[in-house]
MARVO-425828 format. One record per residue (C-alpha): residue in three letters; x, y, z. Coordinates in steps of 0.001 Angstrom, whole numbers. Layout:
N
+------+---------+---------+---------+
| resn |       u |       v |       w |
+------+---------+---------+---------+
|  Ala |       X |       Y |       Z |
...
+------+---------+---------+---------+
END
This chain:
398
+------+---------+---------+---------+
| resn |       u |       v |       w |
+------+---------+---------+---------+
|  Unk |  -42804 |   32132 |  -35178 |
|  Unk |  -42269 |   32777 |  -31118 |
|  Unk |  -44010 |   29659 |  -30347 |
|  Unk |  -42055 |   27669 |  -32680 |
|  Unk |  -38923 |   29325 |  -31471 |
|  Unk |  -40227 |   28539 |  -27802 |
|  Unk |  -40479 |   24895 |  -28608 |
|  Unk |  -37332 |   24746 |  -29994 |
|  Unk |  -35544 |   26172 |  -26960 |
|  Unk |  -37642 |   23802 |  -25012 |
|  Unk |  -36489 |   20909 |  -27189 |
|  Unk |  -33034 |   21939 |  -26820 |
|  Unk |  -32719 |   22116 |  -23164 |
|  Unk |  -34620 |   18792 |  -22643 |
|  Unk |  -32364 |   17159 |  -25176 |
|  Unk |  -28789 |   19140 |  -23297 |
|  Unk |  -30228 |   17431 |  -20172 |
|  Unk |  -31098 |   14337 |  -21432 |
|  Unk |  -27878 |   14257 |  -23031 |
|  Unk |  -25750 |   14934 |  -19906 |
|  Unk |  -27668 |   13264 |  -17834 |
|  Unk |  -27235 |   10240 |  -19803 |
|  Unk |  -23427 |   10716 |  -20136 |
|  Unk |  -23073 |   11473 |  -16282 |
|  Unk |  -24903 |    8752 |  -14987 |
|  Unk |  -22488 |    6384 |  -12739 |
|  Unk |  -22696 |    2914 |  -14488 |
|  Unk |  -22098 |    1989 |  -10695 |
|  Unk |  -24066 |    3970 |   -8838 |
|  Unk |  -22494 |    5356 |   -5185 |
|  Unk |  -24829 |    2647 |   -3477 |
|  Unk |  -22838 |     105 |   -5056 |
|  Unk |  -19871 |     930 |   -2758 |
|  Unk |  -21857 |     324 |      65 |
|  Unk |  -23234 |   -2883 |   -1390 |
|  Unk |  -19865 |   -4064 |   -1763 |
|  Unk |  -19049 |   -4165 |    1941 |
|  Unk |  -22077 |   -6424 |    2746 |
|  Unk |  -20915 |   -8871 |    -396 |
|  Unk |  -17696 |   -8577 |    1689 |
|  Unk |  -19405 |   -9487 |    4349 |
|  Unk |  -21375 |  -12342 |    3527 |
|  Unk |  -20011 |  -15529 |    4282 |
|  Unk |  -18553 |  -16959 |     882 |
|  Unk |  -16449 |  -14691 |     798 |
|  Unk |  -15393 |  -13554 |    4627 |
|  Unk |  -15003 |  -17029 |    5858 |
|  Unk |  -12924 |  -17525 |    2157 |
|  Unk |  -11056 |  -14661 |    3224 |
|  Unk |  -10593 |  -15449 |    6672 |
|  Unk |   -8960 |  -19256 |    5705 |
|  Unk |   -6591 |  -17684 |    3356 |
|  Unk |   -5366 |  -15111 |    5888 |
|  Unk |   -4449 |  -17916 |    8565 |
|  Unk |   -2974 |  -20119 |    5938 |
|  Unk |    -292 |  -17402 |    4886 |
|  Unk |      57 |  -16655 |    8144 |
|  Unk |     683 |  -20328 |    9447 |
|  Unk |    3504 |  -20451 |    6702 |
|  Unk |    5319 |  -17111 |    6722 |
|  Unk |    7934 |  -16564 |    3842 |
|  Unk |   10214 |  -13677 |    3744 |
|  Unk |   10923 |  -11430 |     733 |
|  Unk |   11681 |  -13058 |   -2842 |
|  Unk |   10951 |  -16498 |   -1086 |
|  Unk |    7580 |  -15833 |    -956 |
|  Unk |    6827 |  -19137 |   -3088 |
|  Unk |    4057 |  -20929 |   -1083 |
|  Unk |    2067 |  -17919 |    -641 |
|  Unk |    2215 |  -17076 |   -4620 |
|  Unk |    1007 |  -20605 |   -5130 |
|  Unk |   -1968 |  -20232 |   -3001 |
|  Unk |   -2650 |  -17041 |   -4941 |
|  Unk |   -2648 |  -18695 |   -7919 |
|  Unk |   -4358 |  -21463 |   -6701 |
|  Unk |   -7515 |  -19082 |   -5826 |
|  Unk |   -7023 |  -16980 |   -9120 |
|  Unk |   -7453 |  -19899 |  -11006 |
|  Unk |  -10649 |  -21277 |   -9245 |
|  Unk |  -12192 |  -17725 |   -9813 |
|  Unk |  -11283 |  -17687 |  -13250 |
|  Unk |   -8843 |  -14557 |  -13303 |
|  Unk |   -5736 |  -14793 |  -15659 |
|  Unk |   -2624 |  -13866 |  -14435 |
|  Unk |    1434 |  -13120 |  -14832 |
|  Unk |    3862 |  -15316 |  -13230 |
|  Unk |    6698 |  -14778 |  -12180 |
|  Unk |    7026 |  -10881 |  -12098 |
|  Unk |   10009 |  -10073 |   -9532 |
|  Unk |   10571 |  -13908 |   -8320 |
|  Unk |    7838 |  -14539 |   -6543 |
|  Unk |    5075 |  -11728 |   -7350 |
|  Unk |    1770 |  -12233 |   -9603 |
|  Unk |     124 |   -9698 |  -11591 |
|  Unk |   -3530 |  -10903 |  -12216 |
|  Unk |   -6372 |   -9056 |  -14209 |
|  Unk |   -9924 |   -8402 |  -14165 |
|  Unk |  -12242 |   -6585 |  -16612 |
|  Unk |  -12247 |   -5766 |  -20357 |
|  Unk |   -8132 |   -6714 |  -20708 |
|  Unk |   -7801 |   -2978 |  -22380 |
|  Unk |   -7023 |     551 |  -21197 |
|  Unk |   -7994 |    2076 |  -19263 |
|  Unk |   -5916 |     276 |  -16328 |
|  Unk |   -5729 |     908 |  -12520 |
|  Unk |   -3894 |   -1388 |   -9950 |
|  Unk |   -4705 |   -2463 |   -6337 |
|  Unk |   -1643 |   -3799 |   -4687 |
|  Unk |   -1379 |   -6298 |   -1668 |
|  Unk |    2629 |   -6686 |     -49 |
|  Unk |    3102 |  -10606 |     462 |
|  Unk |    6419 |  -10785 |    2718 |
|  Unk |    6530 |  -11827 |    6255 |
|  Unk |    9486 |  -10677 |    9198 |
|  Unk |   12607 |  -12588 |   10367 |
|  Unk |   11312 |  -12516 |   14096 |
|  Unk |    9515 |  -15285 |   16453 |
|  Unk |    5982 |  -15155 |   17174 |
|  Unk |    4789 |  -14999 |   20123 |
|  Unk |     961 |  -14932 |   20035 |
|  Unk |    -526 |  -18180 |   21042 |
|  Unk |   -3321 |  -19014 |   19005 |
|  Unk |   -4456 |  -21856 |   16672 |
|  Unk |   -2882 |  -20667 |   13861 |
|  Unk |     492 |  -19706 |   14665 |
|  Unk |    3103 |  -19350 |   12163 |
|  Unk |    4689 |  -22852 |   11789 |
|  Unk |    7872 |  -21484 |   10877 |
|  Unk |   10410 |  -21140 |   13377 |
|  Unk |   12096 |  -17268 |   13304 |
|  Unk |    9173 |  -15880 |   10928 |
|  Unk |    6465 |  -14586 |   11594 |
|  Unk |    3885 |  -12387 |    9871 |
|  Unk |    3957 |   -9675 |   12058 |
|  Unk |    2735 |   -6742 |    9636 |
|  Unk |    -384 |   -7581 |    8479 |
|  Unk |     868 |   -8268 |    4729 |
|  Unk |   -1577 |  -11820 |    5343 |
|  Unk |   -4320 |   -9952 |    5826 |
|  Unk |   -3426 |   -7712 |    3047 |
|  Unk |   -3111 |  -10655 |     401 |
|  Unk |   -6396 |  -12092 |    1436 |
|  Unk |   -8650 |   -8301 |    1630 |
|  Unk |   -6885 |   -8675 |   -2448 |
|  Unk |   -7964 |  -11824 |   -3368 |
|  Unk |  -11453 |  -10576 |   -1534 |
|  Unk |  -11405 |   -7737 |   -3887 |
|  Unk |  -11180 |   -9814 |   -6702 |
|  Unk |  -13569 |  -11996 |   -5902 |
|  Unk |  -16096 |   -9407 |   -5712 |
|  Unk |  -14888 |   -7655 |   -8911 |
|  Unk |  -15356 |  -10872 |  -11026 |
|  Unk |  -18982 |  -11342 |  -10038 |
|  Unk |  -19657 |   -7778 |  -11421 |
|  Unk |  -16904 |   -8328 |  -14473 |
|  Unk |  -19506 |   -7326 |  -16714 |
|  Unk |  -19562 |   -3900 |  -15076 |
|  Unk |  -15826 |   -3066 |  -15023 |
|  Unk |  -15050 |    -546 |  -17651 |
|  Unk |  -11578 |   -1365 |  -18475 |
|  Unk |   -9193 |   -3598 |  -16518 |
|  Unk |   -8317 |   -3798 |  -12646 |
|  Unk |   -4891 |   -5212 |  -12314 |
|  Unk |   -3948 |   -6928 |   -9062 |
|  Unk |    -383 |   -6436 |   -8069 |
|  Unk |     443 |   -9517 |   -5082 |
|  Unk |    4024 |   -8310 |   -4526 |
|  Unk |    7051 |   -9823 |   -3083 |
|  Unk |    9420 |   -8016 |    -730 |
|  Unk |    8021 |   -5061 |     704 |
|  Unk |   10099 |   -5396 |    3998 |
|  Unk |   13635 |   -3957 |    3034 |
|  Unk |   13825 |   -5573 |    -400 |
|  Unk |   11984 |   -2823 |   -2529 |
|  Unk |    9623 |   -5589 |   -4244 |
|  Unk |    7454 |   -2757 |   -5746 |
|  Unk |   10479 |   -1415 |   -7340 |
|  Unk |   11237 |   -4819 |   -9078 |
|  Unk |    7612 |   -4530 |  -10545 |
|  Unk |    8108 |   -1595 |  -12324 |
|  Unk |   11149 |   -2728 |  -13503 |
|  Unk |    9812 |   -5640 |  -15012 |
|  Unk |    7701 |   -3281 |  -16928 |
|  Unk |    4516 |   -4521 |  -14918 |
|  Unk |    2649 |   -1954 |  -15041 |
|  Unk |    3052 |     115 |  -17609 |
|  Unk |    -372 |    1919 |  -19032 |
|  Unk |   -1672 |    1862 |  -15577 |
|  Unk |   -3716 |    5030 |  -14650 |
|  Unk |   -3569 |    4579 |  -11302 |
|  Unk |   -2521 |    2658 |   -8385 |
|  Unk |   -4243 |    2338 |   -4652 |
|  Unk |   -2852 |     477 |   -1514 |
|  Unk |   -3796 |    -132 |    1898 |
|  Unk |   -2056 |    -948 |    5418 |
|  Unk |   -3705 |   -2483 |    8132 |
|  Unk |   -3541 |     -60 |   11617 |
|  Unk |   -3819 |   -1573 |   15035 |
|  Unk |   -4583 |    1513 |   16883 |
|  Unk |   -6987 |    2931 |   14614 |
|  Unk |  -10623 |    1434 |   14797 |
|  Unk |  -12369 |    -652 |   12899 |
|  Unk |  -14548 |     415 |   10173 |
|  Unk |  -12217 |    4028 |   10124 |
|  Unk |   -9804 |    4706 |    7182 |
|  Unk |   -6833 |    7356 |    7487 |
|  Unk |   -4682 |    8846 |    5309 |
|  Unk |   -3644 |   12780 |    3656 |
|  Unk |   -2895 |   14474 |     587 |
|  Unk |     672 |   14777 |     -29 |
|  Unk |    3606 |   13782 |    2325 |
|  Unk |    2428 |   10805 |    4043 |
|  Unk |    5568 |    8187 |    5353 |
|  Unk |    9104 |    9066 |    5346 |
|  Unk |   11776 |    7672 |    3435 |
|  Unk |   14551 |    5193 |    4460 |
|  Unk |   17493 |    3675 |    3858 |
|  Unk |   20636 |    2494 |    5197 |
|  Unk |   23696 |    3847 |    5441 |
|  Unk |   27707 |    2610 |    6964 |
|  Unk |   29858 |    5331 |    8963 |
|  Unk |   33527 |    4539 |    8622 |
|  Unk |   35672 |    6256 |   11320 |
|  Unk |   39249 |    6645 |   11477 |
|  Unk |   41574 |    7319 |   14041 |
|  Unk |   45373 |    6345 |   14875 |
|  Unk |   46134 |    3476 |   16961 |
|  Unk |   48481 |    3759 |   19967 |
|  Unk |   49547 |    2017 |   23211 |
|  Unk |   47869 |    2599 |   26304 |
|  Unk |   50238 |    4109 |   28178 |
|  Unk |   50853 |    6719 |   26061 |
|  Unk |   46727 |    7440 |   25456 |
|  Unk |   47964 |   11138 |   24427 |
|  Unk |   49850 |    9844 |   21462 |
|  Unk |   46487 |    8286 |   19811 |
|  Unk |   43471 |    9109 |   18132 |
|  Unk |   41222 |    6959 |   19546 |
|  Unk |   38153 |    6232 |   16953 |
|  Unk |   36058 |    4166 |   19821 |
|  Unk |   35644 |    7232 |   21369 |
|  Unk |   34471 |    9113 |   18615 |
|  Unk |   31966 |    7016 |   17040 |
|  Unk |   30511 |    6703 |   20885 |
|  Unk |   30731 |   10662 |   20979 |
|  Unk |   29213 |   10595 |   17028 |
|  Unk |   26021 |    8370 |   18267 |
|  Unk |   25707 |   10053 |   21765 |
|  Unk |   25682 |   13560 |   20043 |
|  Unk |   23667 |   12704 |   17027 |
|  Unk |   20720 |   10604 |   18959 |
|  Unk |   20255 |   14058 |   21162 |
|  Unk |   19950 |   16372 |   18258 |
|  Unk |   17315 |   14615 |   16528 |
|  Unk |   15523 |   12820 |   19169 |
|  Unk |   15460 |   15468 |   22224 |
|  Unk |   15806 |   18931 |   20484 |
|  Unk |   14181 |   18626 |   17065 |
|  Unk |   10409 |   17484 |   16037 |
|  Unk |   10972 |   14245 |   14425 |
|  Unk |    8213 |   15288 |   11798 |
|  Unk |   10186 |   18302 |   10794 |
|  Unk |   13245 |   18214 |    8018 |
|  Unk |   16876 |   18190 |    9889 |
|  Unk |   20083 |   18569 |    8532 |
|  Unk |   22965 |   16962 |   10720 |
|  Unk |   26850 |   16828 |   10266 |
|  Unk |   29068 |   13996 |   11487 |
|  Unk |   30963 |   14479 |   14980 |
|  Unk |   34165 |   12858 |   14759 |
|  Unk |   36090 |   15895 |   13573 |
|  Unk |   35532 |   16832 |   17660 |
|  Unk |   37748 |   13928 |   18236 |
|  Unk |   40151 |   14346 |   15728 |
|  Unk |   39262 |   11534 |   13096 |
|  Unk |   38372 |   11316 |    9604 |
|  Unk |   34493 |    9867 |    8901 |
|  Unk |   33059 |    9148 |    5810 |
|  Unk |   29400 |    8101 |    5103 |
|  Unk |   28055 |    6009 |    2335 |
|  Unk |   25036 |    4794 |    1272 |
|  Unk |   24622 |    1225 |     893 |
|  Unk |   23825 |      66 |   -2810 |
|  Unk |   23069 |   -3318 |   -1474 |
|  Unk |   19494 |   -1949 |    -364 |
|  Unk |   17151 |     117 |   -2083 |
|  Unk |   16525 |    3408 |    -755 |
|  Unk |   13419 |    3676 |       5 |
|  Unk |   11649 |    6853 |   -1211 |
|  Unk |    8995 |    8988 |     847 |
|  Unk |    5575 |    8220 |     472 |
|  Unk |    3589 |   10951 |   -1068 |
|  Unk |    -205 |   10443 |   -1998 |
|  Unk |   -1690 |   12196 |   -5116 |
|  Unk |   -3455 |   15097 |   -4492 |
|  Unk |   -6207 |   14363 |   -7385 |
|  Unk |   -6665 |   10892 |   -5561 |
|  Unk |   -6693 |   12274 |   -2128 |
|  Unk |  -10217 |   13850 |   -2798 |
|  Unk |  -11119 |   10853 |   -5004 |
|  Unk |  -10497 |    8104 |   -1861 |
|  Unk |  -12208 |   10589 |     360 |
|  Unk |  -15610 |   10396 |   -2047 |
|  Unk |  -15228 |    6566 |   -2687 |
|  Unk |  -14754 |    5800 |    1191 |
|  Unk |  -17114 |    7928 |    2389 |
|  Unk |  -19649 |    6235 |    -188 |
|  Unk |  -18520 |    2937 |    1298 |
|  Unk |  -17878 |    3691 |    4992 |
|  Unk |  -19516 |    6949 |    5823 |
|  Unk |  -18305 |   10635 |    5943 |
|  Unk |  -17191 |   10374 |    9806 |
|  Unk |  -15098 |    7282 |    9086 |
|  Unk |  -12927 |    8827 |    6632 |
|  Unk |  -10040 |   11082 |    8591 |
|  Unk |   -7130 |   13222 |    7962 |
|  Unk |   -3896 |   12434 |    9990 |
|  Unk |     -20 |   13471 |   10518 |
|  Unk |    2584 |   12415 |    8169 |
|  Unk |    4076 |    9409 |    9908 |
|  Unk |    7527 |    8121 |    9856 |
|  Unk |    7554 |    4707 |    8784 |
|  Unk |    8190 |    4317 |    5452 |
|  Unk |    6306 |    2001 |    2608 |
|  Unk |    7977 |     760 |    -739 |
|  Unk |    4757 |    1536 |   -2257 |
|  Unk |    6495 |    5091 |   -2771 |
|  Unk |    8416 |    3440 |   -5630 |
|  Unk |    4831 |    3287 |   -8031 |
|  Unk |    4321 |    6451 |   -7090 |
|  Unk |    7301 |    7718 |   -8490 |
|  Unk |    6041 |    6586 |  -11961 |
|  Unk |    2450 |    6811 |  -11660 |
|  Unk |    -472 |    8650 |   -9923 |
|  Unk |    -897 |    6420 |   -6645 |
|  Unk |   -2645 |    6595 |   -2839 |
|  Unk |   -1737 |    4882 |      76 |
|  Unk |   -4264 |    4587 |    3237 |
|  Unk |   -4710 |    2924 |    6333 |
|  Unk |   -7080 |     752 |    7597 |
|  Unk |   -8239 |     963 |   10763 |
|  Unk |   -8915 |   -2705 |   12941 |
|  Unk |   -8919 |   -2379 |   16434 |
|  Unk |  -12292 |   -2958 |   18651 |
|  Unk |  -11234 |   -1545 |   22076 |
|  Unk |  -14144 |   -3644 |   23506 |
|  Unk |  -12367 |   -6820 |   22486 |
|  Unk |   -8611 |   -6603 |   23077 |
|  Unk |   -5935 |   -3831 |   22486 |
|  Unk |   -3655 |   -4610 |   19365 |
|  Unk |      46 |   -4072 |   19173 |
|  Unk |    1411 |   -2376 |   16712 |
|  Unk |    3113 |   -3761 |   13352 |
|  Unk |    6382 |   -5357 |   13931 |
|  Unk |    5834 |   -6955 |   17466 |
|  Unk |    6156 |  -10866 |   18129 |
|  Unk |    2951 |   -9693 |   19732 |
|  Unk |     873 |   -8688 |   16356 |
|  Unk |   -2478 |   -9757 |   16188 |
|  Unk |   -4690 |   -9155 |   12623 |
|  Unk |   -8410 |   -8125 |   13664 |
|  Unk |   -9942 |  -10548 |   10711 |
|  Unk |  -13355 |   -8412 |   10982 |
|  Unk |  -10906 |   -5568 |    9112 |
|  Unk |  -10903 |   -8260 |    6180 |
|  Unk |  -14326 |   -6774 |    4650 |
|  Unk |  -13665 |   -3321 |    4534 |
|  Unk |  -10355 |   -3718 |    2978 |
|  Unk |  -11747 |   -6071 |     -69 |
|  Unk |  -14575 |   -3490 |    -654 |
|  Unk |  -12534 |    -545 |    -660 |
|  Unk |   -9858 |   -1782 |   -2891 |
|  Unk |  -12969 |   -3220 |   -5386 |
|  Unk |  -14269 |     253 |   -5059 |
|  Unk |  -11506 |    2272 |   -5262 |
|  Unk |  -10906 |     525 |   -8680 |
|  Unk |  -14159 |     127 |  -10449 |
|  Unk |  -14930 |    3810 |   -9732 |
|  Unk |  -11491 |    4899 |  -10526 |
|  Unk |  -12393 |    3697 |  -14190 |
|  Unk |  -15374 |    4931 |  -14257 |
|  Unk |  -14011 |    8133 |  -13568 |
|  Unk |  -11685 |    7862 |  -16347 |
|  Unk |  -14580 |    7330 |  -18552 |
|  Unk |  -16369 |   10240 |  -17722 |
|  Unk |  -13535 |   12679 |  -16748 |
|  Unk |  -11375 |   11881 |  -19737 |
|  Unk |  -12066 |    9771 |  -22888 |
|  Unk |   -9743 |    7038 |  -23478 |
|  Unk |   -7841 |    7381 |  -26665 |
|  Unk |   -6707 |    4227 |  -27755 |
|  Unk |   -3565 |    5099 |  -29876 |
|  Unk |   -2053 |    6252 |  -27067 |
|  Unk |   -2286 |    3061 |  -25017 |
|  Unk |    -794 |    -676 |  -26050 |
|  Unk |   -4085 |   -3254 |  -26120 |
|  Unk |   -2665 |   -5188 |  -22759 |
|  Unk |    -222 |   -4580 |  -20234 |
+------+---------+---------+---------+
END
């Protein structure tokens, strides 16, 4: 009776281990991270990369004109194969890979150039006079379209659907917001984006849990006075004077007696001169809310990266204070923001983002496509073995 008992135990625990062992086991294994980056690397698809990069860049559109670029896009999506949505917010494209059901996760590339004149002299200079990609949002369409080339050679593998979000607008004109509100990306899990950093180097990825970029937005200052001749200067209220007192007094508050990093609360100054100021914020122009990474995700793109890049190339840094319209998905779903790093000191320094100056590393282009492949494919694997989909709860597409 023992011995039977004994091999039933036995039995039991072989078949517990078995059986989580079996539903454990990554359907893409960690060393398929890493495997990504050398498909990245290869040269179907970095050269492929590369030429779409320099086309965007030689013909840069600002936001909601953005209609060359989302031609090309679709141009490429269709010689892969990968359906798509178009138009979503003017100009942007929402393409899919995978099983076309829940569970869904999104990778999104910003497709907007600047208003400014470059001034890099290269080959491929933008051909458009007053634009200029000077933010790396090329470089970010083409590490997308990377992604998804990569993703559709291991469709078979995906375990629900990656959704590629090519957005319009990024630069002032809250493009991701327009997204959600053409109910885009609804259903989606998740959502991951990247920025390309000059300063950081290549092959390094930054980013932190929580508060990352500050919010923005703009704002008009109307102040009133009483007008007077200028003999009599004693008899007026002069508001020149007070908005130069207002801007003089202001600027040395928050830029030589206050960390810029920490939370400041500031009054208008024009009751010093006498006047009347009111402030309102503009409607016009989306505020822009602060970026603030998931913490869930924050250990999630640590393990992914680290599978893909190495433990020493994944760091935690300061909240920054640029801002990123990317902060409008998060408001609505889970979502992480990182940067990636591109400069090789023993090439060339790189200036930073919004210089006529800007130059795009293009060896950043592989590590970009693999992480945002990564980041998704693992994301819903994750999903699969963290949390069982239930399908009432979800529509069968987006």
């Amino acid at each position: 009776m023992m011995m039977g008992l004994v091999k039933w135990v036995n039995l039991f625990i072989i078949f517990h281990l078995f059986g989580a062992a079996t539903t454990t086991k990554p359907i893409m294994a960690a060393s398929d991270s890493s495997k990504f980056l050398n498909l990245a690397k290869e040269p179907w698809v970095f050269d492929w990369m590369v030429e779409i990069r320099r086309k965007i860049h030689e013909n840069p559109e600002l936001g909601y004109e953005e209609f060359k670029t989302s031609e090309l896009v679709r141009t490429e999506l269709d010689k892969l194969g990968i359906p798509y949505k178009y138009p979503v917010a003017v100009t942007g494209v929402i393409a899919f890979i995978g099983t076309k059901k829940p569970p869904f996760v999104a990778i999104r590339a910003d497709m907007d150039a600047l208003p400014m004149q470059e001034l890099v002299e290269w080959e491929h200079k933008s051909k458009v006079q007053g634009k200029m990609h000077a933010c790396g949002h090329d470089a970010h369409v083409a590490m997308l379209l990377g992604a998804a080339k990569i993703l559709k050679e291991h469709e078979k593998d995906i375990q629900g659907t990656v959704v590629l979000v090519f957005q319009p607008a990024e630069e002032g004109g809250g493009g991701a917001k327009e997204i959600l509100d053409a109910g885009a990306l609804e259903n989606v899990s998740a959502i991951f984006g990247l920025h390309v950093a000059p300063k950081l180097p290549i092959g390094v990825v930054a980013s932190r849990s929580g508060s990352f970029f500050a919010g923005s937005g703009f704002f008009e200052a109307i102040i009133s006075g009483k007008g007077g001749h200028a003999a009599i200067p004693q008899h007026s209220i002069d508001p020149i004077l007070a908005a130069s007192n207002v801007i003089v007094s202001l600027q040395h508050i928050i830029s030589r007696e206050a960390d810029p990093l920490d939370s400041q609360v500031i009054t208008k100054q024009a009751s010093v001169q006498r006047c009347n100021a009111t402030v309102s914020f503009l409607d016009d122009k989306p505020f822009f809310p602060p970026t603030v990474n998931h913490a869930e995700l924050h250990d999630y793109f640590q393990s992914v990266a680290g599978s893909v890049l190495g433990g020493d190339k994944v760091i935690d840094i300061q909240p920054l204070m640029g801002s990123e319209d990317f902060s409008f998905y998060q408001q609505v779903i889970p979502g992480y923001f990182f940067l990636l790093g591109m400069e090789n000191t023993a090439v060339e320094h790189l200036e930073s983002p919004h210089s006529p100056h800007f130059k795009v590393n293009e060896d950043a282009l592989p590590y970009g496509a693999a992480l945002h492949a990564s980041l998704a494919a693992n994301y819903l694997l994750k999903i699969h073995q963290d949390l069982p989909v239930v399908k009432e709860k979800h529509h069968d597409e987006l």
